[in-house]
C-alpha positions in Angstrom: -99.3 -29.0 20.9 -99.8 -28.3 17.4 -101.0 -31.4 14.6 -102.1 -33.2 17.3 -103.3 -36.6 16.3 -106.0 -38.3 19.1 -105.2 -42.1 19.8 -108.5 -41.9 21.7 -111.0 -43.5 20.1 -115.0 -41.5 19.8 -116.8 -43.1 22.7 -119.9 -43.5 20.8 -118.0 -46.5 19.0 -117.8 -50.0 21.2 -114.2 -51.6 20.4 -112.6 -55.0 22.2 -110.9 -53.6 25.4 -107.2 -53.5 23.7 -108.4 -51.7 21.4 -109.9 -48.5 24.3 -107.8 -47.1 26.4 -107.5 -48.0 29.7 -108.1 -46.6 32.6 -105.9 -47.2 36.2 -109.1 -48.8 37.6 -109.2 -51.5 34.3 -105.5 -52.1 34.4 -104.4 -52.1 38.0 -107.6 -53.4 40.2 -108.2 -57.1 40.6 -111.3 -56.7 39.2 -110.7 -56.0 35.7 -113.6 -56.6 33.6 -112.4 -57.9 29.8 -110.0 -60.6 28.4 -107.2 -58.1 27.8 -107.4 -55.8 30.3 -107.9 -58.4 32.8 -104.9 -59.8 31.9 -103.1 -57.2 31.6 -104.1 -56.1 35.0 -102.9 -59.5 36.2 -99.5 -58.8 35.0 -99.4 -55.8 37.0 -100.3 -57.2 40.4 -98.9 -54.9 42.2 -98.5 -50.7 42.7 -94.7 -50.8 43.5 -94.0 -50.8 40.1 -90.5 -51.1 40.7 -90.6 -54.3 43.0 -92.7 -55.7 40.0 -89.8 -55.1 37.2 -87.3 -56.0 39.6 -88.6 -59.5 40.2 -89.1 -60.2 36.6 -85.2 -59.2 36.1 -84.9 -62.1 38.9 -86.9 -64.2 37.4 -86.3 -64.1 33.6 -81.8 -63.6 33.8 -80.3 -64.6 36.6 -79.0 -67.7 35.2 -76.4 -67.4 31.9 -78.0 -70.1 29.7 -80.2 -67.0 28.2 -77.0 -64.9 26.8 -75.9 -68.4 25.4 -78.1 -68.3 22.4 -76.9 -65.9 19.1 -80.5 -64.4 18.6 -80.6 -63.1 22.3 -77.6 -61.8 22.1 -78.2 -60.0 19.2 -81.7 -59.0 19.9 -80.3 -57.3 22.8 -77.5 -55.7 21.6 -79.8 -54.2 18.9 -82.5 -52.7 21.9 -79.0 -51.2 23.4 -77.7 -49.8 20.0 -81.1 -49.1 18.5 -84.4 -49.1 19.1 -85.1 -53.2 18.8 -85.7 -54.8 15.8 -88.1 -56.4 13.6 -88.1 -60.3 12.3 -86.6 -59.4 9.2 -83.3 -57.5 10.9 -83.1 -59.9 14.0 -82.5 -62.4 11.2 -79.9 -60.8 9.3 -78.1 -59.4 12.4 -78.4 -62.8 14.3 -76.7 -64.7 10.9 -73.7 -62.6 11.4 -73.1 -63.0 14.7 -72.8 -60.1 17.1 -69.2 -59.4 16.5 -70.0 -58.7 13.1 -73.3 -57.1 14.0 -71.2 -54.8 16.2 -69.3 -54.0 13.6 -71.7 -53.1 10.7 -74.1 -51.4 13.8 -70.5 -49.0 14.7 -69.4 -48.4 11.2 -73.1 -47.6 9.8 -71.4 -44.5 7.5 -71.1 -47.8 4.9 -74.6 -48.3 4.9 -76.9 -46.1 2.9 -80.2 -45.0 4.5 -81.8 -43.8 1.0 -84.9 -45.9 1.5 -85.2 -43.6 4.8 -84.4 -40.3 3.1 -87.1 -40.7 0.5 -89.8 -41.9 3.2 -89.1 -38.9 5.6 -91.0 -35.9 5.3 -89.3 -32.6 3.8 -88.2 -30.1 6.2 -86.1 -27.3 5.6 -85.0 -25.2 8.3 -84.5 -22.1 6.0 -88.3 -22.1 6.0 -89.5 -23.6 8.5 -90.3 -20.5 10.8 -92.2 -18.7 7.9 -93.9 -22.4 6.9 -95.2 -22.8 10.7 -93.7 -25.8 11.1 -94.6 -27.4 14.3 -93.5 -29.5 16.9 -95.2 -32.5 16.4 -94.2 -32.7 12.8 -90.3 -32.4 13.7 -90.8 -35.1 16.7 -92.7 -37.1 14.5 -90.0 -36.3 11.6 -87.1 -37.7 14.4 -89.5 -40.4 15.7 -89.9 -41.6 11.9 -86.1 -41.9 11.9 -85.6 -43.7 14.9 -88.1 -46.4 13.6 -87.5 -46.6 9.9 -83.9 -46.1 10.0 -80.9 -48.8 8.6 -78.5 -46.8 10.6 -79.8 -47.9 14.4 -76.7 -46.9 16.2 -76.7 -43.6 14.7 -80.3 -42.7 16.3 -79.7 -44.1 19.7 -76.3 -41.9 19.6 -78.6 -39.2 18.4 -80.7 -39.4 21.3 -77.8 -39.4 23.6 -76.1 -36.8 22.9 -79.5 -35.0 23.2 -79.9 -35.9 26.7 -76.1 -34.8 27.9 -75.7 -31.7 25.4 -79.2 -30.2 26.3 -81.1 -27.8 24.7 -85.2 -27.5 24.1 -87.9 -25.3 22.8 -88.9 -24.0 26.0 -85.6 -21.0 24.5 -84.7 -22.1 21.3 -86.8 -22.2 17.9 -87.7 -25.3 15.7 -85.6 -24.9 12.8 -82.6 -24.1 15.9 -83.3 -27.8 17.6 -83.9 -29.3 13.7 -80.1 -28.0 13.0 -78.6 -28.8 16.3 -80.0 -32.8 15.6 -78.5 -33.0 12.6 -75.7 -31.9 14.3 -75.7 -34.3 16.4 -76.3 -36.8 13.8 -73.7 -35.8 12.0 -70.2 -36.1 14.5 -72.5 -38.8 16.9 -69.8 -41.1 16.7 -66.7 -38.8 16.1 -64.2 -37.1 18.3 -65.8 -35.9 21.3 -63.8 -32.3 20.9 -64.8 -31.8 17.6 -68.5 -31.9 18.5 -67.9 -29.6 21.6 -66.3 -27.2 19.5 -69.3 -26.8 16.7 -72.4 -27.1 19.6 -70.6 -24.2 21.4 -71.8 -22.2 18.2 -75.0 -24.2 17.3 -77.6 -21.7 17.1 -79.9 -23.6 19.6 -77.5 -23.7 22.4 -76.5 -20.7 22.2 -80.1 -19.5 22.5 -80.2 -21.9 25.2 -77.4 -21.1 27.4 -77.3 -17.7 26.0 -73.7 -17.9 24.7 -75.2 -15.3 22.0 -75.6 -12.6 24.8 -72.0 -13.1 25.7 -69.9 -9.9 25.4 -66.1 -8.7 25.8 -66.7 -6.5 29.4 -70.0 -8.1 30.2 -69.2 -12.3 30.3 -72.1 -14.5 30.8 -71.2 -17.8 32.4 -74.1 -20.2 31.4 -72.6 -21.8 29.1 -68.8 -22.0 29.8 -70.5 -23.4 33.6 -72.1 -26.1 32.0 -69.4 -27.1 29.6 -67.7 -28.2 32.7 -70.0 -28.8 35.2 -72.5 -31.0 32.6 -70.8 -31.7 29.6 -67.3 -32.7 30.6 -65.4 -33.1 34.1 -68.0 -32.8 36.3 -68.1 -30.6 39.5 -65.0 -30.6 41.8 -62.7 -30.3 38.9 -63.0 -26.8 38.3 -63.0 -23.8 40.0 -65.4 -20.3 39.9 -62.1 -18.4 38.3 -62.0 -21.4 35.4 -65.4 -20.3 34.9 -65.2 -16.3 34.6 -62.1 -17.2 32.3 -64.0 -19.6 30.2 -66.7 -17.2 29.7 -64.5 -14.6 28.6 -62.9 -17.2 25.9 -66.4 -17.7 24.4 -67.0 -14.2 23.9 -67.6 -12.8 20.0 -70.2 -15.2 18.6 -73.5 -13.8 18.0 -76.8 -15.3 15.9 -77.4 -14.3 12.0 -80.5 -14.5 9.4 -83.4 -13.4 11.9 -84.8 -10.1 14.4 -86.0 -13.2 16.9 -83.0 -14.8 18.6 -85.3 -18.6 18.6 -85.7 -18.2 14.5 -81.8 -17.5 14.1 -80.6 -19.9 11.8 -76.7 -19.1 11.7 -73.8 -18.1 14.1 -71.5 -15.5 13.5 -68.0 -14.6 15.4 -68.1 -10.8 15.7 -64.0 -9.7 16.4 -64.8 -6.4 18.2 -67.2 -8.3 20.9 -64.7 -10.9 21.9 -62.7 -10.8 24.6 -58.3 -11.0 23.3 -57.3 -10.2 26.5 -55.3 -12.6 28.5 -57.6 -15.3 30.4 -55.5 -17.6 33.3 -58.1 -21.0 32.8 -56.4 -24.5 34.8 -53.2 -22.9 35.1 -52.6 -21.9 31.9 -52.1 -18.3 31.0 -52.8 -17.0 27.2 -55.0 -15.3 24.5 -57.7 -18.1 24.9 -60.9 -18.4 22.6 -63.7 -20.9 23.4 -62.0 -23.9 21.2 -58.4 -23.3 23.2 -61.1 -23.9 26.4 -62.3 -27.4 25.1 -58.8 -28.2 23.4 -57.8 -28.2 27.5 -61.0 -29.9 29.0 -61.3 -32.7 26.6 -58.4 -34.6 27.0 -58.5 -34.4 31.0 -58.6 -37.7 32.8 -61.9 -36.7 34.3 -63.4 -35.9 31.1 -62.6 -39.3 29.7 -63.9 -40.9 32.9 -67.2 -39.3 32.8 -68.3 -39.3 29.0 -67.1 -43.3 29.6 -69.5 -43.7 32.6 -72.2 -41.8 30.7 -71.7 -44.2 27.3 -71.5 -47.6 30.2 -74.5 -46.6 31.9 -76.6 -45.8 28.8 -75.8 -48.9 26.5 -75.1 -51.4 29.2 -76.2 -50.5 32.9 -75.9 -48.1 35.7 -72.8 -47.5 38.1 -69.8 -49.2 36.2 -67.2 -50.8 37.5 -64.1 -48.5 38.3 -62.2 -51.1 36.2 -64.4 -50.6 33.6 -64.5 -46.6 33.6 -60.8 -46.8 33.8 -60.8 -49.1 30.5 -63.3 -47.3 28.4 -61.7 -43.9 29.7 -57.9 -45.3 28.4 -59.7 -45.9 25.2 -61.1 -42.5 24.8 -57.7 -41.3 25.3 -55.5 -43.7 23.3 -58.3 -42.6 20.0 -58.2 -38.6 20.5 -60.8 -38.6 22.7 -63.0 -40.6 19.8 -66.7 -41.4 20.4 -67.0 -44.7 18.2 -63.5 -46.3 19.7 -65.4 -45.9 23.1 -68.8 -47.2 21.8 -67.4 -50.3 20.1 -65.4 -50.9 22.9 -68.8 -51.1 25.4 -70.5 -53.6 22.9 -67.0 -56.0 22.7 -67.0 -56.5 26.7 -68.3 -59.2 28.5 -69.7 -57.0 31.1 -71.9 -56.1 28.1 -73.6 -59.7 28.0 -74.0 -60.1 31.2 -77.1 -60.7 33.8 -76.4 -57.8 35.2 -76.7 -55.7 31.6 -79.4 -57.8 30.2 -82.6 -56.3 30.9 -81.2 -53.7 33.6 -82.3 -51.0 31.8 -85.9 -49.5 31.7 -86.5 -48.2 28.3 -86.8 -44.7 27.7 -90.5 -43.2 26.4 -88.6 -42.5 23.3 -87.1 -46.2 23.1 -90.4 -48.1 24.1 -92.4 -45.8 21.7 -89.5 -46.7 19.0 -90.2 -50.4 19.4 -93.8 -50.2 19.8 -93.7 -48.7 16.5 -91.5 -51.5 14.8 -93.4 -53.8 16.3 -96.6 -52.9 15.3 -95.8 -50.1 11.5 -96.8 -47.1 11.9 -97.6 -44.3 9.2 -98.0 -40.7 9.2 -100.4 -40.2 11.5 -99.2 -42.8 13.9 -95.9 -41.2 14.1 -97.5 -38.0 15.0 -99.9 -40.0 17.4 -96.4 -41.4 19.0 -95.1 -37.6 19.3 -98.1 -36.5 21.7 -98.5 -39.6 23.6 -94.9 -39.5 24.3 -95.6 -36.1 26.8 -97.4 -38.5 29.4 -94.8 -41.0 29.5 -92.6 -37.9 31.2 -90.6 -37.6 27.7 -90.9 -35.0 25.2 -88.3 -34.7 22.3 -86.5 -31.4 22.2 -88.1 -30.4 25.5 -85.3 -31.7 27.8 -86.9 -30.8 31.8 -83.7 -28.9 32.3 -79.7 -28.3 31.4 -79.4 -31.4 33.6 -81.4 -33.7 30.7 -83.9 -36.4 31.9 -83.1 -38.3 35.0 -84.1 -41.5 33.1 -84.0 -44.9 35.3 -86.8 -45.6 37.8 -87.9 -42.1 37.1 -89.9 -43.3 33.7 -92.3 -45.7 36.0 -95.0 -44.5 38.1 -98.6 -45.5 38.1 -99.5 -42.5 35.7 -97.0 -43.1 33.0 -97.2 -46.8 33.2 -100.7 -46.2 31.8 -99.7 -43.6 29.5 -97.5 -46.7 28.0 -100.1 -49.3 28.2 -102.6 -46.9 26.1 -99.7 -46.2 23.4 -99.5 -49.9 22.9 -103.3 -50.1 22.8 -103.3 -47.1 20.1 -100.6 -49.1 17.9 -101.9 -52.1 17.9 -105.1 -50.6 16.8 -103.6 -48.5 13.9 -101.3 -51.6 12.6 -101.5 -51.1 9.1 -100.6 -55.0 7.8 -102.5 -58.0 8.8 -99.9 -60.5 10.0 -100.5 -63.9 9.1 -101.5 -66.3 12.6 -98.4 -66.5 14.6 -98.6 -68.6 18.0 -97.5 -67.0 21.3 -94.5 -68.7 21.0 -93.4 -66.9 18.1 -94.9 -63.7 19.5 -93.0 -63.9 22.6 -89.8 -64.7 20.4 -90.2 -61.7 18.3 -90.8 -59.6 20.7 -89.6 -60.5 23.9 -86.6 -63.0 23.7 -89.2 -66.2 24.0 -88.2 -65.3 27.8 -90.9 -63.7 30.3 -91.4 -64.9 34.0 -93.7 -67.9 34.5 -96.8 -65.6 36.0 -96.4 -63.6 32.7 -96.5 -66.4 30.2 -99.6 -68.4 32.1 -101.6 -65.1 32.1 -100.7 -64.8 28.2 -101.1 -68.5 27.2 -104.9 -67.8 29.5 -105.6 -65.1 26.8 -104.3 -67.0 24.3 -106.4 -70.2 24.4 -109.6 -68.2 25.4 -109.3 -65.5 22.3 -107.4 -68.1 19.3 -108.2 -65.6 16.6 -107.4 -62.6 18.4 -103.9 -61.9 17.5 -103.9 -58.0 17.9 -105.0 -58.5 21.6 -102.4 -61.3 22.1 -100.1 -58.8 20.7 -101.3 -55.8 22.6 -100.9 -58.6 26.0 -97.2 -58.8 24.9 -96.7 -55.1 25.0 -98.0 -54.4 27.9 -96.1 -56.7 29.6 -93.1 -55.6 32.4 -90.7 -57.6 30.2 -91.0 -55.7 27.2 -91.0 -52.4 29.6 -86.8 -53.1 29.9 -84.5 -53.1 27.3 
């Protein structure tokens, strides 16, 4: 991958252990040879990684008294809504409280993110292709925001909406997936129909699911499948004439401003190549174009219920309630089908503080990069350091495995990218660019993990601790590496 940055150190220079990466053999055997990686292989006893970060759920939520304190609450509505946080915003969100955190996280179009826009690096789509941009810089570039950014929310909904309304470089060009982020960006928190209606011409997906290739006499269903199958009611609520007729609406839009369909950088609706004849889509019988198609989908009951499982599942935790899907799904309907109304709603219910939310989720290699990076600054480099270590994690920004997105969940552990994560924190800690001041575990586990790990984690930390007392980037490096700050 182009502007590669190594996080490997050259092996003719002798660092402490944290600061090497580690092999499976240092981390995961018994007989673990240095401070850090010994404990670190200690917290890691076992190769069913799974059975390991379910027991520490057990051990470290099960009872309520942990949701009972402000600053947990709040740091873990801001993992959910963002990326985590550092000191500084754990303490300003924590002294408002989380309903007023809620708020200010949902309405974030009140808070200005200039200090971001004038750290970010410039990239212009219009010249990107003949500038050779590269892929690492425009991960980097989105990694940089996801980090740096006053607008959390706005990110994480980013990153969402990039896993459900797919579409990667493996078809489309970088300037293509650079416009269809700020896309995203843009209408992240608006009305769901809205955003259907402008990503069904976005240059990228229609390079993606070759909506540009669509013609009046020879239809291609790609994209009008997916709308339903992926993006809206799910199978079993359509049928294979709804998807002929669909294609047919989304005839006429072709790409503009390039020969090479990946370097594109407009959309265009051609009359003469769309189909005006009359479609039968659901029942309904007329003239259809592609935005009378989602004007129908959207507001179905099955849409509602789906995008509202989606939003549960990826803020709060896997398989909702049918009471709840029914609630968030009312919600989406009683708004015009509005994105934020839904959101909000997920972070107001009590199922969202719960010991069944709190740590349920396993974070993403975007998210645990994202708050490796707060946690230990990164610059330049580092973010594009982030943007290739993120490829062994089993996560690579706009290279989604398939239509389907990531399968996320227990899919992001296995032995491989467990050390892909371990070395990442190793690599940050190492390139930290501020000295912090001495900070006792206690304070380290409170910024970075709740103050709340299992006993056999905080005894193998507190053994590092005493043994190393002037060894705070190994201390921290212990902390990140740790199966408590794996969840989110």
């Amino acid at each position: 991958m182009d502007d590669t940055q190594s996080t490997t150190p050259s092996p003719t220079i002798r660092r402490p252990i944290w600061q090497r990466p580690v092999s499976r053999r240092t981390v995961l055997a018994a007989s673990a040879a240095t401070a850090a990686a010994a404990g670190v292989a200690a917290l890691w006893k076992s190769n069913d990684l799974e059975q390991i970060l379910t027991q520490v759920r057990q051990l470290t939520h099960p009872y309520d008294a942990v949701l009972t304190s402000e600053r947990v609450r709040t740091a873990h509505l801001l993992r959910r809504a963002g990326f985590g946080a550092t000191d500084a915003e754990l303490d300003r969100y924590s002294a408002m409280g989380t309903s007023a955190a809620t708020q200010a996280l949902v309405g974030y179009a009140q808070v200005s993110n200039a200090r971001l826009d004038a750290a970010l690096p410039l990239l212009d789509p219009a010249t990107m292709p003949q500038a050779g941009a590269t892929v690492a810089s425009l991960q980097a570039w989105w990694l940089q925001r996801m980090v740096e950014t006053a607008r959390p929310l706005e990110e994480k909904m980013t990153l969402f909406w990039h896993g459900l309304l797919t579409s990667g470089l493996d078809k489309a060009g970088p300037a293509q997936l650079y416009v269809q982020n700020q896309l995203f960006r843009g209408k992240a928190l608006g009305n769901f129909d809205d955003l259907l209606k402008a990503v069904s011409r976005d240059p990228a997906m229609m390079v993606y699911l070759d909506t540009e290739t669509n013609r009046k006499g020879k239809p291609n269903e790609n994209y009008a499948r997916e709308l339903m199958e992926l993006f809206t009611t799910g199978i079993g609520h359509y049928t294979e004439t709804d998807v002929r007729e669909s294609a047919r609406a989304f005839t006429g839009w072709t790409l503009s401003g390039a020969k090479q369909r990946r370097y594109a950088s407009a959309s265009l609706f051609v009359p003469r190549l769309h189909d005006a004849g009359s479609k039968t889509f659901m029942g309904r019988t007329g003239s259809f174009t592609g935005d009378d198609i989602v004007d129908m989908i959207v507001p179905l009951r099955a849409t509602a219920e789906r995008l509202s499982s989606r939003l549960f599942a990826f803020f709060a935790y896997p398989n909702p309630e049918p009471e709840i899907v029914r609630h968030l799904a009312d919600v989406f309907q009683a708004n015009h089908f509005n994105v934020g109304a839904v959101v909000k709603a997920i972070f107001q219910m009590d199922a969202f503080y719960t010991a069944k939310a709190y740590r349920s989720l396993i974070k993403s290699p975007a998210e645990l990069v994202a708050s490796v990076l707060k946690a230990t600054t990164a610059d330049r480099r580092g973010y594009l350091a982030a943007a290739t270590a993120m490829a062994p994690m089993g996560q690579v920004l706009f290279y989604p495995p398939n239509v389907a997105g990531w399968p996320a969940g227990t899919s992001w552990m296995n032995s491989s990218t467990l050390l892909s994560r371990i070395n990442f924190a190793n690599a940050a800690t190492t390139r930290a660019r501020v000295a912090e001041p001495s900070r006792s575990l206690d304070q380290l586990l409170g910024s970075l993990v709740d103050a709340n790990v299992a006993q056999g984690t905080r005894a193998e930390l507190q053994a590092f601790a005493t043994a190393h007392l002037d060894d705070q980037a190994g201390l921290r490096f212990m902390i990140l590496a740790t199966p408590e700050f794996q969840l989110s």
